[in-house]
Every structure is written in structure tokens, then in C-alpha cells.
VOLO-996294 format. One record per residue (C-alpha): residue number from 1; residue in one letter; chain; x, y, z. Coordinates in steps of 0.1 Angstrom, whole numbers, plus 5000, padded with zeros to 4 digits. Layout:
pos,code,unit,c1,c2,c3
NUM,a,A,X,Y,Z
...
// end
This chain:
pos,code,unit,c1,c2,c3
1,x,A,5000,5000,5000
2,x,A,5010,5029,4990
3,x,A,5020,5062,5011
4,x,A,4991,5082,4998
5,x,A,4963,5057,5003
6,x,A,4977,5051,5041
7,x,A,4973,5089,5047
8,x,A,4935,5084,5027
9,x,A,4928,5056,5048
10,x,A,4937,5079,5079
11,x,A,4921,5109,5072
12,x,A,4886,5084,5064
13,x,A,4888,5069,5096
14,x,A,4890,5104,5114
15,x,A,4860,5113,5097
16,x,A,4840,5082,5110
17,x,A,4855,5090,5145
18,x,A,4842,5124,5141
19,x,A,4811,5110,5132
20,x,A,4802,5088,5156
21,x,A,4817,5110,5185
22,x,A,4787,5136,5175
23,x,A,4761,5111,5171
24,x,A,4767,5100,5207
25,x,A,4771,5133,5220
26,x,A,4736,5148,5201
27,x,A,4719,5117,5217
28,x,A,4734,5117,5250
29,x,A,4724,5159,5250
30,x,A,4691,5147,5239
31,x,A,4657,5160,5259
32,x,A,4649,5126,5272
33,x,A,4689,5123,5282
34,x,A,4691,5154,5293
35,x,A,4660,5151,5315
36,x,A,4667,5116,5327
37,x,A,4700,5129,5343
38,x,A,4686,5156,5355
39,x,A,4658,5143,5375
40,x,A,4682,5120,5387
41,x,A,4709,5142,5401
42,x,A,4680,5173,5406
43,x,A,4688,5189,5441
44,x,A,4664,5195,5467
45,x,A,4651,5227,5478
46,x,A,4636,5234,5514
47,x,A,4623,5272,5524
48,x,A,4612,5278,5561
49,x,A,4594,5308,5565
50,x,A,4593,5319,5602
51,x,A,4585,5358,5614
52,x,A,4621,5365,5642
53,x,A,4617,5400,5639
54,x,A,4597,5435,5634
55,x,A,4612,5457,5607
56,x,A,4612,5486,5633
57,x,A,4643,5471,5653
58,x,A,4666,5481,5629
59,x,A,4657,5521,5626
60,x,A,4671,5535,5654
61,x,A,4661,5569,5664
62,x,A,4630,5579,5647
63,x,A,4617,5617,5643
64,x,A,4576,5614,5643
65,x,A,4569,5648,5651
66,x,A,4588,5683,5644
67,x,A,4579,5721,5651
68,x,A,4588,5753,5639
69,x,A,4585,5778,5668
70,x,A,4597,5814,5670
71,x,A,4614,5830,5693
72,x,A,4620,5867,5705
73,x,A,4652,5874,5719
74,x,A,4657,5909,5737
75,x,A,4696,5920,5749
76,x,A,4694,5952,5767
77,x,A,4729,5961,5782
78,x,A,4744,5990,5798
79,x,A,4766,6006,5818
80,x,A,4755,6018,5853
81,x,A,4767,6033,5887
82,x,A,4745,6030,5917
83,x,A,4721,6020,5890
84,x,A,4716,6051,5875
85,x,A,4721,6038,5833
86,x,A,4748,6064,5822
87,x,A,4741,6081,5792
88,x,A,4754,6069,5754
89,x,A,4762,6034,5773
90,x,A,4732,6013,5765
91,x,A,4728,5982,5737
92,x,A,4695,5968,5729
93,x,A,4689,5946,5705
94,x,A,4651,5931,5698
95,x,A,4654,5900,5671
96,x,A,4635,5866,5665
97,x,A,4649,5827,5653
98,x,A,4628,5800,5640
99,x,A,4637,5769,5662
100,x,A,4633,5734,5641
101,x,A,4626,5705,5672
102,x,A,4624,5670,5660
103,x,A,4611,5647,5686
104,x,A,4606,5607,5688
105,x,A,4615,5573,5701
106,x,A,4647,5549,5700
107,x,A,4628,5526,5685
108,x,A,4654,5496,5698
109,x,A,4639,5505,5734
110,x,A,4602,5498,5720
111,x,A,4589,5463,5736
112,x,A,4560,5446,5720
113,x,A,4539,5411,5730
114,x,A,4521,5395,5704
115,x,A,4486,5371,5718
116,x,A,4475,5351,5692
117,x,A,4454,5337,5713
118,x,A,4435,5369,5721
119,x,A,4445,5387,5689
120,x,A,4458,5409,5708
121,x,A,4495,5430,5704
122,x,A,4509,5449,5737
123,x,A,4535,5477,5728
124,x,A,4554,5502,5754
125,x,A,4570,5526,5743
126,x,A,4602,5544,5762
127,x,A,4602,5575,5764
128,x,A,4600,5605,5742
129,x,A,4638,5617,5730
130,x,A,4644,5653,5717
131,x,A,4666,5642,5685
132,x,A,4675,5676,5677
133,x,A,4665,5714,5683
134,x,A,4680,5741,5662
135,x,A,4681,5775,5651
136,x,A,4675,5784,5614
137,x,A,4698,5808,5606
138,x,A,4679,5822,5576
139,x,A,4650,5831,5594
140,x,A,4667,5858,5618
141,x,A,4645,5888,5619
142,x,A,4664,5922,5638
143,x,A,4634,5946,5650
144,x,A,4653,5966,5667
145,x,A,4689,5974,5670
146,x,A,4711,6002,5687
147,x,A,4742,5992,5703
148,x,A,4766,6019,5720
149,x,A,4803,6022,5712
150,x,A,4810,6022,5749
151,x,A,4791,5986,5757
152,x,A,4795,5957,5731
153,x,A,4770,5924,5729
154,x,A,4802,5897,5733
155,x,A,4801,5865,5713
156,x,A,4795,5848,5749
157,x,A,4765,5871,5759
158,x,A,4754,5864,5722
159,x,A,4757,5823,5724
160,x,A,4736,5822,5755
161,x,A,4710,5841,5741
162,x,A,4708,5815,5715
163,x,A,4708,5787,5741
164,x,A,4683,5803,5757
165,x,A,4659,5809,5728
166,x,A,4663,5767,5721
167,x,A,4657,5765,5758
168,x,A,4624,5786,5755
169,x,A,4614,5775,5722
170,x,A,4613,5737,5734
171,x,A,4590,5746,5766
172,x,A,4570,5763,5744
173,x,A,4564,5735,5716
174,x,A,4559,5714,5748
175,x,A,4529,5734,5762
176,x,A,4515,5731,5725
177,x,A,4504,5698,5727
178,x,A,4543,5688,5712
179,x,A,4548,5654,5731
180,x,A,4510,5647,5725
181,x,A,4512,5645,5685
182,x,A,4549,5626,5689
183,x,A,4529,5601,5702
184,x,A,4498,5595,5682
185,x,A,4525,5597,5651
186,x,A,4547,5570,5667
187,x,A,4510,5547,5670
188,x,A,4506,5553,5632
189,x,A,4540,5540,5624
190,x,A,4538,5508,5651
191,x,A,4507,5496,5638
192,x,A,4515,5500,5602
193,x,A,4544,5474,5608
194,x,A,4520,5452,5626
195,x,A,4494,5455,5601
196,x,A,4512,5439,5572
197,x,A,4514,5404,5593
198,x,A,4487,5408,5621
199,x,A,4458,5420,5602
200,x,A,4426,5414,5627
201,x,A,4443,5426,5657
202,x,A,4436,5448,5685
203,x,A,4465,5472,5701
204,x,A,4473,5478,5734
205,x,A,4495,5509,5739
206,x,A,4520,5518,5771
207,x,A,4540,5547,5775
208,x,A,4570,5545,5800
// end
């Protein structure tokens, strides 16, 4: 046999290799194949749904109500001996702030019991937190304003005005009614958690 029908030979039994390597690969690949090994080897899957936890543990501090309050601030300062005011020595100045309080609950400190029994859902709330109370600087309104060369307004005597004006701006949100409206918001957010799970039920609500 010659050289060039040994390489013919070769390459025509390559081709039926070829061949029959695709014909077992399309019918092992095949649906029916494919599915019988699948079912076979399929893994198992096992969900276990179980309620651990409230979606309110995880906010933190939580503003539910906030008041804009303004506040008059008057600085009236002179310079006296035997308290008689001596002349050209006196400052006043007459001007307002608008004081921004935001007030709610550390809502990690919020215990809750749940009676399925009763359909019935306890809560106690701590108590109510002041999360912040400041001035807005844009809203500063001078009425009045005549300070003497002779007695200056000091950057201290200025800062405790300010403190003061938070001080008195706080008492009065408070005697508005300010804890009062915290609350009933911080009911509306508690029972809208509950609601998605706990449908039917009635609420009890403490306040430490």
C-alpha cells in the first residue's frame, strides 16, 4: 500500500470518528437524556418561612413629630453706677429665630407582646427623646437694633442668648400639645408594621 492511500485511509477513519463522537454526543444531550439525568441528580430545595423579627428594630432613632416655633430674643445692656444707666452706654437689641425641634423614640427600646390567642398586640413605648433642636439661621428677623460704642453684645453674651431661645422654644412646643402629637405619630408607624402580618388585631399601647 501505497503512502498516499495510508494517509487516505487515515484521514477516512478520522472522519467516521468524528462522526460517531457527534452522534453520541447529540443523543446523550438529547431532551429525554438530558431530563433523565437531570431528574436523577435534581437537588432538593427546602424554604422555612418563620416571622424572628419587626422591621422597626433596625431604625434606630425615629423623628415622628417636628415644630417650627419662634422665638423673641431681647439683649438690653448697659453701663451703670448706683444703678443710675449712664448716658450713650446702652445696647438693645430686639430680634427673632425660627427653632426646628424633632422629637421621637429609639425605636430599639420599644417592647411589644404579640397574643394570638387573644388577637391581641401589647407595645410600650420608652420615652420621648428630643433628636434635635436648632436655630434656622435664615430666618433671623432684627426689629430693633442700637448698640453703643462704649458697651459691646460679646460673642458669649450672644451664644447664651441663642441657648436660651432653644431653651424657651422647646417649653413652648411642649405646652403646645408637642409630646402629645409625637405620640399619636409613633402609634401610626407601630401599627402599620404590625398590620402587614397581624391583620385582625387589636392594640394595646403603654408609655413608659
Amino acid at each position: 500500500m501505497s503512502k498516499k492511500q495510508k494517509k487516505s485511509n487515515i484521514k477516512f477513519y478520522i472522519k467516521i470518528a468524528i462522526y460517531v463522537a457527534i452522534l453520541i454526543t447529540g443523543t446523550l444531550f438529547s431532551k429525554p437524556i438530558v431530563h433523565f439525568f437531570t431528574q436523577m441528580f435534581k437537588a432538593e430545595t427546602t424554604t422555612i418561612q418563620k416571622v424572628t423579627k419587626i422591621g422597626f428594630e433596625d431604625i434606630g432613632e425615629l423623628a415622628t413629630e417636628s415644630a417650627y416655633v419662634t422665638t423673641v430674643s431681647v439683649t438690653d445692656k448697659s453701663r451703670k453706677i448706683f444703678d443710675i444707666t449712664i448716658p450713650l452706654t446702652e445696647s438693645k437689641i430686639i430680634y427673632s429665630y425660627d427653632s426646628i425641634i424633632k422629637a421621637g423614640y429609639n425605636f430599639n427600646d420599644i417592647k411589644w407582646n404579640i397574643d394570638n390567642e387573644k388577637k391581641t398586640i401589647k407595645v410600650s413605648f420608652p420615652k420621648m427623646i428630643i433628636i434635635s433642636n436648632d436655630l434656622d439661621e435664615k430666618s433671623l428677623k432684627v426689629y430693633h437694633e442700637d448698640e453703643s460704642i462704649f458697651t459691646n453684645v460679646t460673642m458669649k453674651e450672644s451664644n447664651k442668648a441663642r441657648i436660651k431661645m432653644k431653651q424657651k422654644a422647646l417649653k413652648n412646643a411642649l405646652a403646645n400639645g408637642f409630646e402629645a402629637r409625637a405620640r399619636k405619630n409613633a402609634e401610626v408607624i407601630i401599627k402599620s408594621f404590625f398590620k402587614q402580618q397581624y391583620k385582625d388585631y387589636k392594640y394595646q399601647i403603654d408609655w413608659r
